[in-house]
C-alpha positions in Angstrom: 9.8 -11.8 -8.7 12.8 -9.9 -7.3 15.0 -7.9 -9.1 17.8 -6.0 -8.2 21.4 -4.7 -9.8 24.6 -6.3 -9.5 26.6 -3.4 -9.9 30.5 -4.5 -10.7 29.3 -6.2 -13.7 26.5 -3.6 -15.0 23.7 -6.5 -15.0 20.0 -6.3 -13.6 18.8 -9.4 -12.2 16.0 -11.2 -11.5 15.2 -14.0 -9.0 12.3 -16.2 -9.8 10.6 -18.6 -7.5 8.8 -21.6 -9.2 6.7 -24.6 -7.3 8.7 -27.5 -8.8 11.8 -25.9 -9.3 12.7 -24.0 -6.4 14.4 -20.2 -7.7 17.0 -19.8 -10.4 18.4 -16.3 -11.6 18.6 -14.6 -14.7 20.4 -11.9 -16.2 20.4 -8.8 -18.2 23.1 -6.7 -19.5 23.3 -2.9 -19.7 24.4 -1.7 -23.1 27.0 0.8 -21.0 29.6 -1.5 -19.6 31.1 -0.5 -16.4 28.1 1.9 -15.5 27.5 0.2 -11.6 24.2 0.2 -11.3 23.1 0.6 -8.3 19.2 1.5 -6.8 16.0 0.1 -8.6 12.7 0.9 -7.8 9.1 0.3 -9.5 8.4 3.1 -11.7 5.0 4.7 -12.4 5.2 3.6 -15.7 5.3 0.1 -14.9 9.3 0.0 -16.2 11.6 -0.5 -13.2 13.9 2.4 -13.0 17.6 2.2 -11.9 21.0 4.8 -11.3 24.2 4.2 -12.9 26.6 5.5 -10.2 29.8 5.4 -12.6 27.8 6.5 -16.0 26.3 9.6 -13.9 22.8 8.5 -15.6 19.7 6.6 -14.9 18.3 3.7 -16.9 15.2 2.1 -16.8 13.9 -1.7 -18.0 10.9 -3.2 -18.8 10.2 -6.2 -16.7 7.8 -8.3 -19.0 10.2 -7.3 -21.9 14.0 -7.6 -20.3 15.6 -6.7 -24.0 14.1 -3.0 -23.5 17.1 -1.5 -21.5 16.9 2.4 -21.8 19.7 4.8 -20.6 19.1 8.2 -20.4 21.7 11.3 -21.4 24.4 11.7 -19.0 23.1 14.0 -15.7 23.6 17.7 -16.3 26.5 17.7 -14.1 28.9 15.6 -14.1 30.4 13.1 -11.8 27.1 13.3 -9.7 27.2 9.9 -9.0 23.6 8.6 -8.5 22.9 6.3 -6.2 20.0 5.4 -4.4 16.3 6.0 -6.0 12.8 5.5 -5.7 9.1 6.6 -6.0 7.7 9.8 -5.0 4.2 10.2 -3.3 4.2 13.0 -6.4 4.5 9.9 -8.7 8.1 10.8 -9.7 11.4 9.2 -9.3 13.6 10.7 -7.0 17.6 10.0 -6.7 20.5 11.3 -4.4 23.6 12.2 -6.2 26.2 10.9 -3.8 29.3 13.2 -5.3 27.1 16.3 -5.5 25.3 19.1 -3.0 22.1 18.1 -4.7 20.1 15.8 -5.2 17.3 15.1 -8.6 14.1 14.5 -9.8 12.9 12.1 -13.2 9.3 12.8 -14.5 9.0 10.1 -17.3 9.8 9.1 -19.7 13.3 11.7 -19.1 12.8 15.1 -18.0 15.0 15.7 -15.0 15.0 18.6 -12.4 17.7 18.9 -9.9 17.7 20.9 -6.5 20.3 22.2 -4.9 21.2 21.3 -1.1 21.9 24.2 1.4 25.2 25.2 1.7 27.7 22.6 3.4 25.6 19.8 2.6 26.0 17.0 0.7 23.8 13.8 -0.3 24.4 10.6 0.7 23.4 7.0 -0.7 20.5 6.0 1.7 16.5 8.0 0.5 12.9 6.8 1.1 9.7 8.6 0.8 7.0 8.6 2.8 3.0 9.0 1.8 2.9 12.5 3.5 4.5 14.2 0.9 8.3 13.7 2.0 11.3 12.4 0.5 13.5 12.0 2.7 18.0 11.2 2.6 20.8 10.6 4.0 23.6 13.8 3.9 26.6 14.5 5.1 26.8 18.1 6.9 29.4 20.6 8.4 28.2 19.6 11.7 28.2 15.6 11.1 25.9 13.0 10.0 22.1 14.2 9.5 19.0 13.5 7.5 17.3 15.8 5.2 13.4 16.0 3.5 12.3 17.6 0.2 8.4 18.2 -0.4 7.5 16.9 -3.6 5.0 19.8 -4.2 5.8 22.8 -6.4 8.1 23.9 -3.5 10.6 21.9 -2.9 11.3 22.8 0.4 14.5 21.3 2.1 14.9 20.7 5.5 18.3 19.3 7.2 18.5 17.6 10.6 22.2 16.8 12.2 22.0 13.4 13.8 23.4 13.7 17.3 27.2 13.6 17.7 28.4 10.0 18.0 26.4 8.5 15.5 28.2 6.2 13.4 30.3 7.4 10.1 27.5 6.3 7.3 24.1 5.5 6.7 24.1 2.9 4.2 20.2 2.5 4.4 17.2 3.7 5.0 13.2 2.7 5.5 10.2 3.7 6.6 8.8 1.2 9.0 4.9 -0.2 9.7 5.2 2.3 12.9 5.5 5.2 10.1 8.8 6.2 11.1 12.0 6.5 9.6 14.7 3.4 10.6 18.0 2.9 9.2 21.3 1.2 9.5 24.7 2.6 10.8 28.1 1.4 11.7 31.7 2.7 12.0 34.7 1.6 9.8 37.3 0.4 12.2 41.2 -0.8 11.9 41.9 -3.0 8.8 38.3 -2.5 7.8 36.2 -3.9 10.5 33.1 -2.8 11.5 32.0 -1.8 14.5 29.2 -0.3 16.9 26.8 -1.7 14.3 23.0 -0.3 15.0 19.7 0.3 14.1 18.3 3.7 14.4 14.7 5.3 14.7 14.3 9.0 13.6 10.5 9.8 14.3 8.8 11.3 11.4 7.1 13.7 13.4 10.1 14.9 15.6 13.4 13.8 13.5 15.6 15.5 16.3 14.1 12.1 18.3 17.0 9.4 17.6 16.9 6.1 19.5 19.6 3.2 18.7 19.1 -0.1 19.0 22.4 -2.5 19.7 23.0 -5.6 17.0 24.7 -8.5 18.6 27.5 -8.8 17.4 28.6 -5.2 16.8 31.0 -6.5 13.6 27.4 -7.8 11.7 28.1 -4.2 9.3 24.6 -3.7 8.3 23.6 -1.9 4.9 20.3 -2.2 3.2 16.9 -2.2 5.2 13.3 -2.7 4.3 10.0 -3.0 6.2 8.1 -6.1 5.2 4.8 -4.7 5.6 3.6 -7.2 8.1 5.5 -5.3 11.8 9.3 -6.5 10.5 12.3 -4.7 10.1 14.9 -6.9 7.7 18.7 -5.5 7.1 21.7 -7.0 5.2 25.3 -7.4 6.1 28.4 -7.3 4.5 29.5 -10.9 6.0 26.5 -12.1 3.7 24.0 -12.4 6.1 20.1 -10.9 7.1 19.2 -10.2 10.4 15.6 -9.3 11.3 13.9 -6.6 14.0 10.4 -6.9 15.3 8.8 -3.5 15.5 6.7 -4.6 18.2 9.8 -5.9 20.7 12.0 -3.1 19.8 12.4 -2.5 23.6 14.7 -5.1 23.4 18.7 -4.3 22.6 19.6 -7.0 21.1 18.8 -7.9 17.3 19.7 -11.6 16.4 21.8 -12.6 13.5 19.2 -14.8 10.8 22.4 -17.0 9.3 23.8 -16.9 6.1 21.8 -16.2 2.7 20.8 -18.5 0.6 22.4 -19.5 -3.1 20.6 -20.3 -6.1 21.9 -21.2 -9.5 21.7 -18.7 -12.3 20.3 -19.4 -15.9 21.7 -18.4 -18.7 19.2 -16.2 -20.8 
């Protein structure tokens, strides 16, 4: 099963695959309208957790249960603007507040820590974490683009890293890859909202001043979300509703084909 959050009508989703049937969708409504939901991620309390970007809160649902949506209270601040989140190594949930120098922290079932960002900094929409400890985000800096880390230990050390000058205006995601480095997605807005110089980046985790682009063909694909798929691929989206795919091991190469468009599959009323 997949799920994931369709943010401009407050809904979770879920895609189910079936034998006979091939996959149908179904539905589940937030109780805040208008809240944009936007990251999910797997919680350690088997509930699937998710950020409400315009209700500046967090919600969680329970997957074998759908009914059981839970919001928690507004974020201490407001107009933070949570965005992306996911699972600590610490067994937390950790989420960038996009509007905010900060970023926050959910212990379950709903205490919530926040931790300021060094001065100039702000947090963007793209996090991951890796198994040594790290979370690590996107942020927007006095000196342009970068990356930043938190240790999830007792303390909370943050750790900036300006992306070199040139790199494209936004990061809209972010993985850690089978090679256990850090890749993500960039590309620059251009006139009447084109995008251009679209790439994919690799920050190593062990030197993240080490930046090497790779070129997608074409440059107007605009890709945003990125995952590993745990067997040596790379898979991004794009806003022309299309996937292309990177092999880690024939990342020499430039170019990065386009997949074709997504598939479609009807939705089921619950």
């Amino acid at each position: 099963m997949i799920w994931y959050t369709r943010s401009w009508v407050s809904l979770i989703a879920l895609v189910v695959a079936t034998k006979c049937h091939g996959a149908y969708i179904e539905e589940f409504q937030i109780p805040t309208v208008d809240s944009q939901p936007s990251g999910i991620v797997s919680g350690p309390d088997k509930r699937l957790w998710f950020t409400e970007t315009l209700n500046n809160s967090i919600g969680s649902i329970d997957p074998w249960a759908p009914s059981d949506i839970r919001e928690l209270p507004s974020l201490p601040h407001t107009n933070s603007s949570p965005t992306s989140i996911v699972l600590g190594p610490d067994r937390n949930l950790w989420f960038t507040e996009s509007e905010a120098p900060r970023i926050g922290m959910i212990t379950p079932p709903s205490m919530i820590s926040e931790f300021d960002l060094p001065s100039g900094v702000r947090a963007g929409d793209a996090m991951v974490a890796d198994p040594n400890g790290l979370v690590w985000f996107s942020v927007f800096t006095s000196a342009g683009l970068g990356l930043a880390s938190i240790t999830t230990d007792a303390a909370h050390v943050i750790r900036t890293y300006v992306l070199p000058v040139g790199v494209a205006g936004e990061i809209p995601g972010l993985t850690l890859g089978a090679d256990g480095n850090l890749w993500l997605t960039e590309s620059t807005l251009g006139p009447h909202h084109s995008h251009t110089n679209a790439r994919i980046a690799r920050v190593l985790t062990s030197d993240p001043t080490s930046y090497k682009e790779f070129p997608i063909i074409p440059d107007d694909f605009a890709p945003q979300a990125i995952c590993n798929d745990g067997i040596g691929n790379l898979w991004f989206s794009s806003n022309g509703n299309s996937v292309g795919t990177m092999p880690l091991s024939e990342q020499h190469f430039p170019v990065l084909a386009r997949c074709g468009h997504l598939c479609r599959y009807d939705q089921r009323a619950i």
